[in-house]
Backbone as CSV, one residue per row, in Angstrom:
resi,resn,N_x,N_y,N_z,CA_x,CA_y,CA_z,C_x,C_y,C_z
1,UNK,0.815,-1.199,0.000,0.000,0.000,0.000,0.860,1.265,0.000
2,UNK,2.182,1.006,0.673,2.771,2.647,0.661,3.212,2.441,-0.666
3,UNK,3.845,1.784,-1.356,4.028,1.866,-2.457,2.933,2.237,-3.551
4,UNK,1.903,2.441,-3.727,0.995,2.743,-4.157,0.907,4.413,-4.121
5,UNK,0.598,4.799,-2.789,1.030,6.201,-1.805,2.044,6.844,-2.609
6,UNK,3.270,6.079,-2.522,4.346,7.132,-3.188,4.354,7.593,-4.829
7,UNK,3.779,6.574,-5.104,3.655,6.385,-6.765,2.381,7.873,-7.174
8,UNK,1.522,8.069,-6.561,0.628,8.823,-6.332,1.325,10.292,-6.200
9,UNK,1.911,10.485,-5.218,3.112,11.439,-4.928,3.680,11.672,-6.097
10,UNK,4.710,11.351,-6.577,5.518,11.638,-7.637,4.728,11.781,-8.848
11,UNK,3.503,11.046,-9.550,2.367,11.640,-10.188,2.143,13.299,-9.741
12,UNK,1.707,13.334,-8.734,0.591,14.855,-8.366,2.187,16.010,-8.680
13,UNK,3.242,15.642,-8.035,4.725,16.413,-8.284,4.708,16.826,-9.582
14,UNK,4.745,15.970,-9.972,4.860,15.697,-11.757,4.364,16.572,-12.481
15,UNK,2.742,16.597,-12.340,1.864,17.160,-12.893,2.073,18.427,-12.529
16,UNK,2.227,18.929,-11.237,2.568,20.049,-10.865,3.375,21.094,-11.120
17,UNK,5.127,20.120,-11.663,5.540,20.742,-11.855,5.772,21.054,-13.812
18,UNK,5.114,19.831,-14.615,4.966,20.454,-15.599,4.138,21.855,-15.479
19,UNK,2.540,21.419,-14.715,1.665,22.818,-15.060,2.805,23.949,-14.831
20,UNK,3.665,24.007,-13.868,4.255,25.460,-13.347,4.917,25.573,-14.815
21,UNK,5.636,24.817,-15.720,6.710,25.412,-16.724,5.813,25.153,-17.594
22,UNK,4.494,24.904,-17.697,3.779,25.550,-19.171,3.365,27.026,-18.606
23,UNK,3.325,27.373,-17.534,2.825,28.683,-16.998,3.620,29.503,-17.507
24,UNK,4.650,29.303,-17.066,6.000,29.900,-17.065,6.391,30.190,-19.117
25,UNK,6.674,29.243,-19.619,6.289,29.119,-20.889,5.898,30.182,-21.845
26,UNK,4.353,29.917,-21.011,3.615,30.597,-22.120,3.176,32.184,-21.606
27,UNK,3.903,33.031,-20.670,4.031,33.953,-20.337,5.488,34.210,-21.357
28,UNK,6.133,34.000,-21.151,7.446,34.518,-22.364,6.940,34.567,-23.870
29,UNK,6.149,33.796,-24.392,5.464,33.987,-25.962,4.716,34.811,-26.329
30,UNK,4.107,35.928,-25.422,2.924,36.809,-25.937,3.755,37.647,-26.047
31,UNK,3.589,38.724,-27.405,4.281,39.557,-27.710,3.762,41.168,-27.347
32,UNK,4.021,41.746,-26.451,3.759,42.597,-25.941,3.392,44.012,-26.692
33,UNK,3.262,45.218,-26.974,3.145,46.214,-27.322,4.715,46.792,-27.256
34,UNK,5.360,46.793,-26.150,6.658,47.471,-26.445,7.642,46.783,-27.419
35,UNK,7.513,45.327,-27.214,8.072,44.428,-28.098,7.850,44.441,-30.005
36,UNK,6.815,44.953,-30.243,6.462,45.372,-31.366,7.110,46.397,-31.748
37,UNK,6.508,47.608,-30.853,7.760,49.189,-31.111,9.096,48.647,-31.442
38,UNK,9.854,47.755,-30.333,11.352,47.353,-30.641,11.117,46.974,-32.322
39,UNK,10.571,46.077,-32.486,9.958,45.579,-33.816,10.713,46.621,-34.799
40,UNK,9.227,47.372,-34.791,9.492,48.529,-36.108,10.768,49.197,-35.674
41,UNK,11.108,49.550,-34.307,12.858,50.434,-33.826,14.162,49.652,-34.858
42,UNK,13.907,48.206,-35.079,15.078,47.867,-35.973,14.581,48.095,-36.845
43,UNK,13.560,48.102,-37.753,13.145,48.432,-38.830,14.107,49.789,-39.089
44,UNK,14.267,50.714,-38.958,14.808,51.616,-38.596,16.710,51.666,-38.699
45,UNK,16.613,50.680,-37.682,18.088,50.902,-37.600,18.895,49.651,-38.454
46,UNK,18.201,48.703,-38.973,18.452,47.811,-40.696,18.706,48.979,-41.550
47,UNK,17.913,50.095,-41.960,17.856,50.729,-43.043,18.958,51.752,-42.439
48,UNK,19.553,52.198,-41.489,20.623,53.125,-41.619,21.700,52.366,-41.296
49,UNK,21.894,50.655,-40.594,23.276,49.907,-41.228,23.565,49.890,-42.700
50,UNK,22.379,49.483,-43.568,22.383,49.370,-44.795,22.559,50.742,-45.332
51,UNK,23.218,51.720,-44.920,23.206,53.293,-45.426,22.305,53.796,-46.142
52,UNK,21.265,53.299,-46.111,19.910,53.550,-46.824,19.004,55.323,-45.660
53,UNK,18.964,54.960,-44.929,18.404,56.067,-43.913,18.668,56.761,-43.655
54,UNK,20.799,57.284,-43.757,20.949,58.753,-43.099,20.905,59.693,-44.539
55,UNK,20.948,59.032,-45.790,20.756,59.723,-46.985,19.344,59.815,-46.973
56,UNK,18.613,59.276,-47.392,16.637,60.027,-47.191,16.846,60.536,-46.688
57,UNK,17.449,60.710,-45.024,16.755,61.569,-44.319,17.491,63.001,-44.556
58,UNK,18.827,62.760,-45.013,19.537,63.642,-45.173,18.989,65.343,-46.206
59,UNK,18.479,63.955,-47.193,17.637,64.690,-48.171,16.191,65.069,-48.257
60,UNK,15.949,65.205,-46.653,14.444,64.840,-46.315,13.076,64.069,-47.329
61,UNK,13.784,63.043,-47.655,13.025,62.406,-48.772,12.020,60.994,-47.992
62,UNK,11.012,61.207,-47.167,10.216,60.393,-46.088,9.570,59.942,-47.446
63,UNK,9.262,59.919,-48.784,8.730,59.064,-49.260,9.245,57.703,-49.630
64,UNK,10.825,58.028,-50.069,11.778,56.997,-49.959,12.013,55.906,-48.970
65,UNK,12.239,56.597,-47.820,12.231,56.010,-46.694,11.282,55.004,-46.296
66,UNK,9.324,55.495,-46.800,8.378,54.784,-47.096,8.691,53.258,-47.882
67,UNK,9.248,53.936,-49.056,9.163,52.717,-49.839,10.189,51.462,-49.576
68,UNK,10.889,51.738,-48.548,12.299,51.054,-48.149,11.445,50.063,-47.252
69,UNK,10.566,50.824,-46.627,9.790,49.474,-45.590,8.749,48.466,-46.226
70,UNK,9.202,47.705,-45.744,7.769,46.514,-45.730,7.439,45.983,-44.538
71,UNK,6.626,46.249,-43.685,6.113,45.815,-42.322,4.814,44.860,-42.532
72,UNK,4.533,43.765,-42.774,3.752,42.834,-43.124,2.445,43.081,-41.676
73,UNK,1.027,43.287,-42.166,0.107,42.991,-41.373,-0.018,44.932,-40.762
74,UNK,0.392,45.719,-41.168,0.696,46.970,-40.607,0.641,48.054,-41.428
75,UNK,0.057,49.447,-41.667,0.406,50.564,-42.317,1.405,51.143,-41.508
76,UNK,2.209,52.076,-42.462,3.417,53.168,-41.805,3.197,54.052,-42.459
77,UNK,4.278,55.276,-41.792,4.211,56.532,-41.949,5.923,56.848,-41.613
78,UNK,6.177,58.018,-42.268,7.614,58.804,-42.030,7.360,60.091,-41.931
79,UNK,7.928,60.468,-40.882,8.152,62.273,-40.799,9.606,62.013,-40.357
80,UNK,10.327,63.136,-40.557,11.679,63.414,-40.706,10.995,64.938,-40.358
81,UNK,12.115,65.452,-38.785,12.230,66.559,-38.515,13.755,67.143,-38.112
82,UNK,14.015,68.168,-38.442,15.145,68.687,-37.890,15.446,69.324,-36.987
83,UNK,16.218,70.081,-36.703,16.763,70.383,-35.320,15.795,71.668,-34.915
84,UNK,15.130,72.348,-35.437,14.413,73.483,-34.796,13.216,72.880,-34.841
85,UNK,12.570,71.439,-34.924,11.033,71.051,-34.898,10.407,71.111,-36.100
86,UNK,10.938,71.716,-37.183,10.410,71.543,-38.483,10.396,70.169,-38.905
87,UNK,8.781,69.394,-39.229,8.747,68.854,-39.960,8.309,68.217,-40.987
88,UNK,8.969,67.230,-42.296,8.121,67.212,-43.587,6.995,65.356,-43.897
89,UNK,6.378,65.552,-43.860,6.416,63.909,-43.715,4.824,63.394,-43.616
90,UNK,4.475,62.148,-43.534,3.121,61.907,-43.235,2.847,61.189,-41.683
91,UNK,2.175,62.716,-41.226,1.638,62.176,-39.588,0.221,61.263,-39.938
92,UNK,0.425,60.383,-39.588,-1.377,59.675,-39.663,-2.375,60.059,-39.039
93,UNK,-3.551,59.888,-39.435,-4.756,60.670,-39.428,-5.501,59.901,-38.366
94,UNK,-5.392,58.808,-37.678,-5.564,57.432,-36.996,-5.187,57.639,-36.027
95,UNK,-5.955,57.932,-34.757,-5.825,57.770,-33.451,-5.408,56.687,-32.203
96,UNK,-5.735,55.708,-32.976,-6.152,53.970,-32.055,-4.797,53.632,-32.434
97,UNK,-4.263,53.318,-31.119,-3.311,51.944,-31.654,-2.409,52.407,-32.663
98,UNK,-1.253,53.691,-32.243,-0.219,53.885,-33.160,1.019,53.777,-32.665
99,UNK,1.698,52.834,-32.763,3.136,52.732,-32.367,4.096,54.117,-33.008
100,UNK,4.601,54.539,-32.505,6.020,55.294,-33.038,7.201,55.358,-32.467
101,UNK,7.933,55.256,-33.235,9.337,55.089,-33.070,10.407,55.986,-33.347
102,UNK,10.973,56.691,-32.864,12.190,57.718,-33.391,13.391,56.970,-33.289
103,UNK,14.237,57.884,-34.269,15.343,57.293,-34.775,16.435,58.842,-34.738
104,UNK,17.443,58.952,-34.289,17.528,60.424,-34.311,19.538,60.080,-34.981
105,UNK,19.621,61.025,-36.234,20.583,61.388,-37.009,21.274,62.599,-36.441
106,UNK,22.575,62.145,-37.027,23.517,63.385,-36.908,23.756,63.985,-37.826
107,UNK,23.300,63.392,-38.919,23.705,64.003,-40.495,24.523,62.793,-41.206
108,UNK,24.295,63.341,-42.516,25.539,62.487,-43.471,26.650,62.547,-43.635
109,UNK,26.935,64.398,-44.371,28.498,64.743,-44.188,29.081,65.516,-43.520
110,UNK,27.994,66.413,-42.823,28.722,67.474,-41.549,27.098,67.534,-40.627
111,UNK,27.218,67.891,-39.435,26.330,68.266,-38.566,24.596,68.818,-39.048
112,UNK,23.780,67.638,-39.175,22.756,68.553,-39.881,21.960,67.159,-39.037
113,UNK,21.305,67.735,-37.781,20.470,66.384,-36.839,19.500,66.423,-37.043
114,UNK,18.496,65.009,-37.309,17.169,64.920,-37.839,16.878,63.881,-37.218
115,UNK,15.562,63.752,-37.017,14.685,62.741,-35.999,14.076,62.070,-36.988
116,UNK,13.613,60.763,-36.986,13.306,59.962,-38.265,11.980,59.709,-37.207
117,UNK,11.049,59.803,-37.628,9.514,59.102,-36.316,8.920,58.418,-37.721
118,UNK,8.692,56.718,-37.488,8.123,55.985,-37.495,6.410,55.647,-37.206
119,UNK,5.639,55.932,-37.781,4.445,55.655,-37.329,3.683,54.293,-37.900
120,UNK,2.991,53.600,-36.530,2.804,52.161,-37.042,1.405,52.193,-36.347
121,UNK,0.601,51.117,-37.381,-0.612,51.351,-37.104,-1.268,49.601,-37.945
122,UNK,-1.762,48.940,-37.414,-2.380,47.490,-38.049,-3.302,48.186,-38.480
123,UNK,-3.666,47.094,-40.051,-3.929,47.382,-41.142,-5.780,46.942,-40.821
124,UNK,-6.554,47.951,-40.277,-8.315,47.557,-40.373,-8.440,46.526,-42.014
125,UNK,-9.617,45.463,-41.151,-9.977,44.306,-42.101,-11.363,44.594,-42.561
């Protein structure tokens, strides 16, 4: 009979301690809201390793910059501003649910600092 008892034991353990590491688990897989921002933030910083980003922005050309992205499941937007708050670009018209992201330049060939803002927004079905 204790043998029975213990066998019982190490079952209920068992079970227990799988449930705790599917808990555990499946709290690390949901992808959060800030985790997304990071998301589109490399989006961002891919296109100025690839020297693609400090030239658009250089040349305040946010349509370029547009066409450089592909964010699957998502609309975007680019504004590019410079150092006194001027800026040229498309702010979205969409209130709900807009991620943005800045990206901030020093220039291409001498001192000329520009803020790259990212606007992200899932695509209504």
């Amino acid at each position: 009979m204790k043998g029975y008892i213990h066998m019982l034991e190490v079952v209920f353990a068992g079970l227990i301690l799988v449930m705790f590491l599917l808990g555990i688990a499946s709290t690390y897989n949901r992808a959060t809201s800030s985790d997304i921002g990071l998301r589109f933030s490399d989006v961002l910083v891919e296109l100025d390793d690839m020297g693609i980003l400090r030239a658009l922005a250089d040349d305040n050309n946010y349509s370029g910059i547009e066409s450089e992205m592909s964010i699957l499941g998502f609309e975007d937007a680019v504004e590019i501003c410079n150092r006194n708050g001027n800026c040229v670009g498309n702010r979205p018209e969409i209130r709900d649910n807009v991620w943005v992201s800045s990206y901030f330049l020093g220039g291409l060939d001498s001192y000329s600092p520009r803020e790259v803002r990212l606007y992200v927004w899932r695509v209504s079905s």
